[in-house]
LOPA-961926 format. One record per residue (C-alpha): x, y, z. Coordinates in steps of 0.1 Angstrom, whole numbers, plus 2048, in hexadecimal, padded with zeros to 3 digits. Layout:
<nodes>
<node><xx>X</xx><yy>Y</yy><zz>Z</zz></node>
...
</nodes>
This chain:
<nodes>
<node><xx>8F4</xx><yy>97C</yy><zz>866</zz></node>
<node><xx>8E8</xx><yy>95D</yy><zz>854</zz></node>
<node><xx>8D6</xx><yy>960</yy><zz>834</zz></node>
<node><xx>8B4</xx><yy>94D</yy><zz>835</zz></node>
<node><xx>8A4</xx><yy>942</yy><zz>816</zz></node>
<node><xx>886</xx><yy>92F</yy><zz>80D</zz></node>
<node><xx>882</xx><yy>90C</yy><zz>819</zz></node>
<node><xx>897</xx><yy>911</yy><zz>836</zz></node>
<node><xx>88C</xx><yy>90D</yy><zz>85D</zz></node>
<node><xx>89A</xx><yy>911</yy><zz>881</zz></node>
<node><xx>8A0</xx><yy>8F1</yy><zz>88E</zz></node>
<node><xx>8AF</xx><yy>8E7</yy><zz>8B2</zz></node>
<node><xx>8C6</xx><yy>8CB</yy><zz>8BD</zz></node>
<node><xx>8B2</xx><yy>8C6</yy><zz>8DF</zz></node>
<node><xx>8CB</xx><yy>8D4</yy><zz>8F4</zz></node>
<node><xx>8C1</xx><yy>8F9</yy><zz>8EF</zz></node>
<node><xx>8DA</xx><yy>902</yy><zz>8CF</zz></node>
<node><xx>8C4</xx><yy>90F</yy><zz>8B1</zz></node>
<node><xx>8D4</xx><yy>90C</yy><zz>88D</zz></node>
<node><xx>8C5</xx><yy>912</yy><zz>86B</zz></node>
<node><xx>8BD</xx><yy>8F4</yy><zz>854</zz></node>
<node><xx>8AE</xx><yy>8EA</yy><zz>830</zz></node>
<node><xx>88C</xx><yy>8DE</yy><zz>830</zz></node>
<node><xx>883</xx><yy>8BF</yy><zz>828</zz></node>
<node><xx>886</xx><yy>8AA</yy><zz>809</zz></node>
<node><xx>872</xx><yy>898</yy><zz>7F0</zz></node>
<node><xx>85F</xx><yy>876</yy><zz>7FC</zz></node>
<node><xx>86C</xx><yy>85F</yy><zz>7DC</zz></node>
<node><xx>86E</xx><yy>846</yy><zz>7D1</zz></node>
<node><xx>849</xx><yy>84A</yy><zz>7D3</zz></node>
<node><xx>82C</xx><yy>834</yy><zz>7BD</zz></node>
<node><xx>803</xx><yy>82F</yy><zz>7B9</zz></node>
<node><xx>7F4</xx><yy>811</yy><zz>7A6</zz></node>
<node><xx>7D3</xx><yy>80C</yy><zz>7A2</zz></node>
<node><xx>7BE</xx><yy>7F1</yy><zz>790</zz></node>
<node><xx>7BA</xx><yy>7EE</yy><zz>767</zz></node>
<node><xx>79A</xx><yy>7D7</yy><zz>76D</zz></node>
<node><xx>786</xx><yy>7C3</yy><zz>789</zz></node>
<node><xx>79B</xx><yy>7A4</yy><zz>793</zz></node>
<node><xx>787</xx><yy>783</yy><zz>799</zz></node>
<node><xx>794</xx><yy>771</yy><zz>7B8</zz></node>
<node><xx>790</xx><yy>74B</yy><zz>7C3</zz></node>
<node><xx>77A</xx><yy>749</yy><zz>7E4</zz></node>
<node><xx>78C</xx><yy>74A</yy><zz>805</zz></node>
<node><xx>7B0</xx><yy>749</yy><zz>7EF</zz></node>
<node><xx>7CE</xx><yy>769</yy><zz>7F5</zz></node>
<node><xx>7D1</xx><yy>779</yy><zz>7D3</zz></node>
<node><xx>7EC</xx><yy>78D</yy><zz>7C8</zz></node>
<node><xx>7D6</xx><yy>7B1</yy><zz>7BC</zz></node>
<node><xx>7E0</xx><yy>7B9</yy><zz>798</zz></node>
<node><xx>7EB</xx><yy>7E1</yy><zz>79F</zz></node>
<node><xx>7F2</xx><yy>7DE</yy><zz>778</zz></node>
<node><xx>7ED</xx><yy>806</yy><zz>773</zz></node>
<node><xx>804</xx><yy>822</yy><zz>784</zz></node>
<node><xx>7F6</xx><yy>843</yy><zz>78B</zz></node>
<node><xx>81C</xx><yy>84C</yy><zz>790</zz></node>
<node><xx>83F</xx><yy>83E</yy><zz>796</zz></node>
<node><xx>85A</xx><yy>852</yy><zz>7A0</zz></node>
<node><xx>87D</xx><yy>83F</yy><zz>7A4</zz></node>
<node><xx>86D</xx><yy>822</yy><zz>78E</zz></node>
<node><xx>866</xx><yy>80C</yy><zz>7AB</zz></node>
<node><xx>843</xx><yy>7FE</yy><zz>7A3</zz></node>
<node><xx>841</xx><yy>7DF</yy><zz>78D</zz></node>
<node><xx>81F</xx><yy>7DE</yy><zz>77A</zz></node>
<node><xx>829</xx><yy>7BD</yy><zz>76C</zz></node>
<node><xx>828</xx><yy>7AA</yy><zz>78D</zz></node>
<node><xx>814</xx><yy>7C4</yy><zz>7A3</zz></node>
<node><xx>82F</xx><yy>7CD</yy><zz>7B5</zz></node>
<node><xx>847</xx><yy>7EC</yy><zz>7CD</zz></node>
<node><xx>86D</xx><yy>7E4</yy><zz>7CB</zz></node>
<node><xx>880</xx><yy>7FD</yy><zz>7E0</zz></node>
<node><xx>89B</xx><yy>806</yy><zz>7C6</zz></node>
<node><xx>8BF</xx><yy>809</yy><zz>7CD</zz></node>
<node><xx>8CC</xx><yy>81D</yy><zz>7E6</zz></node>
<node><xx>8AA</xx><yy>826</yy><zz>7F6</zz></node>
<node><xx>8A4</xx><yy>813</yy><zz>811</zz></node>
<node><xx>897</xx><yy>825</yy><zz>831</zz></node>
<node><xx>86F</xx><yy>827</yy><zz>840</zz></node>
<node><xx>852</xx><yy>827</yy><zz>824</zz></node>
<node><xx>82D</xx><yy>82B</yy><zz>829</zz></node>
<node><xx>81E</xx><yy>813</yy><zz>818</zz></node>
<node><xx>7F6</xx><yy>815</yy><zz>814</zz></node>
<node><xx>7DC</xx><yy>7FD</yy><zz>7FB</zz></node>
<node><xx>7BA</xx><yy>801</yy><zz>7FA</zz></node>
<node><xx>7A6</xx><yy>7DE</yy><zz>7EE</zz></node>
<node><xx>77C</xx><yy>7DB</yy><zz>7E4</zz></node>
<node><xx>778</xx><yy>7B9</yy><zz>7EA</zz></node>
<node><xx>753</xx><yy>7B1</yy><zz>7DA</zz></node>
<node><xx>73A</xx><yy>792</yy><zz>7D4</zz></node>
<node><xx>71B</xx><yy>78C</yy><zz>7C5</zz></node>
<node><xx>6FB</xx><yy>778</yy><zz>7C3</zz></node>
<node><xx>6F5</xx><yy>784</yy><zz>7E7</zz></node>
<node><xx>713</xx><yy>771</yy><zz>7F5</zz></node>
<node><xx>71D</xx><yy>779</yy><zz>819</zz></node>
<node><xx>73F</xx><yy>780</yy><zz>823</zz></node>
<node><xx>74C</xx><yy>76D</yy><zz>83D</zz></node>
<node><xx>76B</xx><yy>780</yy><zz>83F</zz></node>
<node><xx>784</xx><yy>794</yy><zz>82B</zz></node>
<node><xx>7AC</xx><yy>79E</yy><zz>82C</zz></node>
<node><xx>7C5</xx><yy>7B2</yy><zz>81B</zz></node>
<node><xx>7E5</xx><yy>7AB</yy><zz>820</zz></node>
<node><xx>806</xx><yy>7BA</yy><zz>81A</zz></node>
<node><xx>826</xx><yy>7A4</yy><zz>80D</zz></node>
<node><xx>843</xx><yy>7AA</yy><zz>814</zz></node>
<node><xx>85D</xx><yy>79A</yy><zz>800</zz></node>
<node><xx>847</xx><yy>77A</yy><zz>7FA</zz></node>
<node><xx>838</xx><yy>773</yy><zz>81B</zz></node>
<node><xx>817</xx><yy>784</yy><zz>830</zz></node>
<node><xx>825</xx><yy>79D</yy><zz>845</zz></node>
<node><xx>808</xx><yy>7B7</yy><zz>849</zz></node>
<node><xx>7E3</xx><yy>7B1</yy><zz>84D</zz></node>
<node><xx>7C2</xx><yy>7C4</yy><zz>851</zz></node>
<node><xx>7A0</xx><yy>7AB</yy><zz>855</zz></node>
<node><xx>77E</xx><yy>7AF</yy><zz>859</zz></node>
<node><xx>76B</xx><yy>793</yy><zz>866</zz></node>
<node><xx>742</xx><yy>797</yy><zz>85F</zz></node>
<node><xx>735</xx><yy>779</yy><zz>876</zz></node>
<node><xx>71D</xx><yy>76E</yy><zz>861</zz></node>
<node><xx>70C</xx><yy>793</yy><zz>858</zz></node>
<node><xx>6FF</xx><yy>799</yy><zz>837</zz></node>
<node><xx>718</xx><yy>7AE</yy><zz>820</zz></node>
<node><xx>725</xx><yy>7A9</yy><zz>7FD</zz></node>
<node><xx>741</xx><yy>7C2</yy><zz>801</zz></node>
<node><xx>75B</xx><yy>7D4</yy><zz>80E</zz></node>
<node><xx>77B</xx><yy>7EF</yy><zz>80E</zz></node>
<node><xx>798</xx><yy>7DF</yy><zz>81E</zz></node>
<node><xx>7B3</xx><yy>7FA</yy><zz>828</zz></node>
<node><xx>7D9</xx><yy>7F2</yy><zz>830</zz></node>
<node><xx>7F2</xx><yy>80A</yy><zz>83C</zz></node>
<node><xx>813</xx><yy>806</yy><zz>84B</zz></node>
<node><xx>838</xx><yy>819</yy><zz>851</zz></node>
<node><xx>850</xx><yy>7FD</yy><zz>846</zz></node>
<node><xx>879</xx><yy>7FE</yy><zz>84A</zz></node>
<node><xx>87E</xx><yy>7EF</yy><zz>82A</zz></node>
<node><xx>8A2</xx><yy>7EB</yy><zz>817</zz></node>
<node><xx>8AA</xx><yy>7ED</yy><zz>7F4</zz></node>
<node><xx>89C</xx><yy>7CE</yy><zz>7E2</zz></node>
<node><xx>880</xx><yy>7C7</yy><zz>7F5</zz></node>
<node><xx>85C</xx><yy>7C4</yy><zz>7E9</zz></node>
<node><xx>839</xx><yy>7C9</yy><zz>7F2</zz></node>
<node><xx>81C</xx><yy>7BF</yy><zz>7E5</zz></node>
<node><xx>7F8</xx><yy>7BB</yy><zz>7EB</zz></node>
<node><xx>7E0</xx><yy>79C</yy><zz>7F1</zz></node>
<node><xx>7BD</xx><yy>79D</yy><zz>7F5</zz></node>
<node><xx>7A7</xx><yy>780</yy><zz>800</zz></node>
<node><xx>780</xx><yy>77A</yy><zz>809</zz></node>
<node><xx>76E</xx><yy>75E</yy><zz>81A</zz></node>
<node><xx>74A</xx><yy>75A</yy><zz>809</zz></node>
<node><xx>72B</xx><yy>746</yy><zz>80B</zz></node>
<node><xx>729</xx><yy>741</yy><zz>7E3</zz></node>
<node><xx>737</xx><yy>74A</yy><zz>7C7</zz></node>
<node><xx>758</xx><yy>758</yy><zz>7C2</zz></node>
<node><xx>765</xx><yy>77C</yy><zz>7CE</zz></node>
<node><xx>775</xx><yy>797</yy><zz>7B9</zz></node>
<node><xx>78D</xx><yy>7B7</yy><zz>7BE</zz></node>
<node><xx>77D</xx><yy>7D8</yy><zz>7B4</zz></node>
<node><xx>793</xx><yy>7ED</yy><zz>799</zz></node>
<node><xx>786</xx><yy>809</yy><zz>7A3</zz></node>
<node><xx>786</xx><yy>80C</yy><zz>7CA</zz></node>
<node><xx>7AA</xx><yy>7FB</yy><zz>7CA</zz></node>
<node><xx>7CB</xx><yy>80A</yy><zz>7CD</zz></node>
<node><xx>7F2</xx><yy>806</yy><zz>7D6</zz></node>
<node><xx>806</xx><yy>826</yy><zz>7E2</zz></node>
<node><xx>822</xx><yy>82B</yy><zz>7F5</zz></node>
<node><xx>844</xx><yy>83F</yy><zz>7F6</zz></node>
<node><xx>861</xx><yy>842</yy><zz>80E</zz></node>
<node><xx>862</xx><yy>85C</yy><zz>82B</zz></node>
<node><xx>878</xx><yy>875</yy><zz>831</zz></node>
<node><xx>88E</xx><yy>871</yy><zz>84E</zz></node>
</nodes>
């Protein structure tokens, strides 16, 4: 007989044969970057968000000089990648509309929008999530952008995060 120990499982190949198998692994590299302070914005312009604090960052992979997730050698595979943006404005501006968008080595690849056809708000939480096949050396970062009447937007430090790490296959 087999000896079973912790962290193990049955597992099946599909055709009916059962064999015994490890559990799992650990999901790293893996990162979280939030905000050091609110981040004024230019009206209706994509700004890189300044993730400029890291909550943590195993496998070194998060840049808080340029805001940004490198997938570091050797890792490539499928990440989830999730950034949460507070896009704000004041002196009872109204939003027209507002993104967040997700780079990918230098150009827009991923967007969430909400459009607000002319209702009165002066914010709102922007959410992006996505499983991307990335390979070592490429990078994603975060933009933000806002559409208002007046005045000039800003990010909210403390609604606003950057997480992701790669799955286990």
């Amino acid at each position: 007989p087999q000896s079973i120990s912790a962290d193990t499982f049955l597992k099946t190949d599909g055709s009916g044969n059962l064999s015994f198998a490890s559990a799992g692994g650990t999901n790293s590299p893996r990162f979280r970057a939030t905000m050091g302070s609110n981040q004024s914005m230019s009206d209706n312009v994509a700004a890189k968000i300044q993730f400029n604090t890291e909550d943590y960052d195993v496998g070194s992979c998060f840049d808080t000089s340029n805001y940004r997730f490198t997938v570091p050698s050797g890792e490539g595979g499928l990440y989830l990648i999730n950034a949460q943006i507070q896009l704000k404005s004041y002196d009872d501006t109204y939003h027209i509309e507002s993104f967040i968008k997700l780079y990918k080595n230098g150009s827009a690849t991923y967007y969430s929008y909400d459009n607000f056809s002319g209702n009165y708000i002066n914010g709102n939480m922007l959410y992006n999530t996505q499983v991307i096949n990335l390979s070592a050396s490429d990078y994603i970062e975060v933009y933000g952008q806002c559409n208002v009447t007046t005045n000039s937007p800003e990010c909210k430090a403390g609604y606003s995060y950057f997480q992701g790490f790669k799955l286990i296959t």
